[in-house]
C-alpha positions as CSV (number, residue, x, y, z in Angstrom):
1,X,183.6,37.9,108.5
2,X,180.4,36.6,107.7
3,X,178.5,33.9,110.1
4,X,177.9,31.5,107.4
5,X,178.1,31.6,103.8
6,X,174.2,30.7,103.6
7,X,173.6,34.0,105.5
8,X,176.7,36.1,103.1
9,X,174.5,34.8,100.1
10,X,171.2,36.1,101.6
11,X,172.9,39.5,102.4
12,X,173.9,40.0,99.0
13,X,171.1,38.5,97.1
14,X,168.8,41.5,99.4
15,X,171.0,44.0,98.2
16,X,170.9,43.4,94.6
17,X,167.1,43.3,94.6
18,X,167.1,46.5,96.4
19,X,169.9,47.9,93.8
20,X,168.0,46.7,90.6
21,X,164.6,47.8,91.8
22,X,165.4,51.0,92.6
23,X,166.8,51.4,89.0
24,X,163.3,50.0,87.7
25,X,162.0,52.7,85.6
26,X,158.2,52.5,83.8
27,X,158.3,53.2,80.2
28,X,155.3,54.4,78.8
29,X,155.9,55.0,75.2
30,X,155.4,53.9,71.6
31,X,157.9,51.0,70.9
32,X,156.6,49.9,67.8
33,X,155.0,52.0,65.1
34,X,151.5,51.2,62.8
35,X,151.7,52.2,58.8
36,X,147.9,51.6,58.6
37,X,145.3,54.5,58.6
38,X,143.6,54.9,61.6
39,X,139.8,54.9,61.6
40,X,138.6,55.9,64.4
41,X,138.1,60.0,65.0
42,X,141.2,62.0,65.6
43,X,141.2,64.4,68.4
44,X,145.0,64.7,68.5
45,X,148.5,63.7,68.4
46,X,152.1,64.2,69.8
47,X,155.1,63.5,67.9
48,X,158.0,60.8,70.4
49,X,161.3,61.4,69.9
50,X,163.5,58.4,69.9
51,X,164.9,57.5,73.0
52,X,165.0,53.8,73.2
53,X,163.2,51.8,74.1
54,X,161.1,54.1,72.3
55,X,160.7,55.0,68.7
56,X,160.2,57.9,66.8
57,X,156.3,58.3,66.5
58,X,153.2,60.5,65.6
59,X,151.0,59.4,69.0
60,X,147.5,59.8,68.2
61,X,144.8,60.1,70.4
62,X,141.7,59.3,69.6
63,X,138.5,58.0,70.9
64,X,139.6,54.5,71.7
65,X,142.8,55.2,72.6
66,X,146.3,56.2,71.5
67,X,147.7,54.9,68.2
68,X,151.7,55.2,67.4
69,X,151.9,55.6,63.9
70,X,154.8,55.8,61.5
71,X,155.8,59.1,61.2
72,X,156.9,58.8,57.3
73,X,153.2,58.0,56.3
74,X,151.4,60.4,54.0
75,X,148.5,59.6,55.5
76,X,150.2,60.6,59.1
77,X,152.0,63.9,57.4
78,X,148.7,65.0,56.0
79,X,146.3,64.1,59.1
80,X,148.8,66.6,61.0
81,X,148.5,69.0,58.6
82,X,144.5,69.0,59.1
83,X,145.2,68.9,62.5
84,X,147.0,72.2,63.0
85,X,144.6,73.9,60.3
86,X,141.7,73.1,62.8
87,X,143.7,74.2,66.0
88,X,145.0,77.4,63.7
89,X,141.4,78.6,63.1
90,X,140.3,77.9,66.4
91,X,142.4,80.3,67.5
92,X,141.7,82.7,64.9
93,X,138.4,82.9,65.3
94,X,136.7,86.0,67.3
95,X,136.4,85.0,70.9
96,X,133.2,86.6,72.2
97,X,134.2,89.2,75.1
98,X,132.1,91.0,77.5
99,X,132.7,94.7,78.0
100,X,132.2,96.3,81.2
101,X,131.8,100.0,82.0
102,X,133.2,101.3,85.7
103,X,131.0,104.2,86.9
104,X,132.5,106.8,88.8
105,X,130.3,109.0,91.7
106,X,131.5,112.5,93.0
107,X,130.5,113.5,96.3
């Protein structure tokens, strides 16, 4: 069936790689989790479920970058909780609107 077994081996060796790196899938996700406060200013966060390799995380994003932090922190349960307050009121707060009037003519 095969020429040689030096060419059967080099078949099949191609065809793995081509299996397993079509499989190949980039993770981009919190796989470990911080307890310690974050200093540097908040401007946000997402919560990651877990789906491993990731782990159940508060992703915060701040000015150097996102932080995966322990979602059982007080610090982390309160920092959300200031979070949402300050999204809340910015959509509470009276957008200013422009009002325009349509003028009719009769001929």
């Amino acid at each position: 069936m095969c020429i040689s077994r030096l060419t059967c081996l080099a078949f099949l060796a191609g065809v793995i790689m081509v299996a397993s790196a079509s499989d190949t899938k980039i993770i981009k996700c919190c796989t470990k989790v911080s307890v310690q406060s974050i200093t540097a200013p908040i401007t946000g966060y997402r919560i990651q479920r877990k789906n491993l390799p990731c782990v159940r995380a508060v992703i915060f994003e701040t000015a150097e970058g996102e932080v995966c932090s322990h979602w059982k922190e007080d610090w982390v349960f309160e920092k959300i909780k200031e979070l949402e307050q300050i999204r809340r009121a910015k959509m509470v707060s009276p957008a200013t609107t422009t009002t325009s009037t349509m003028r009719t003519t009769t001929a």
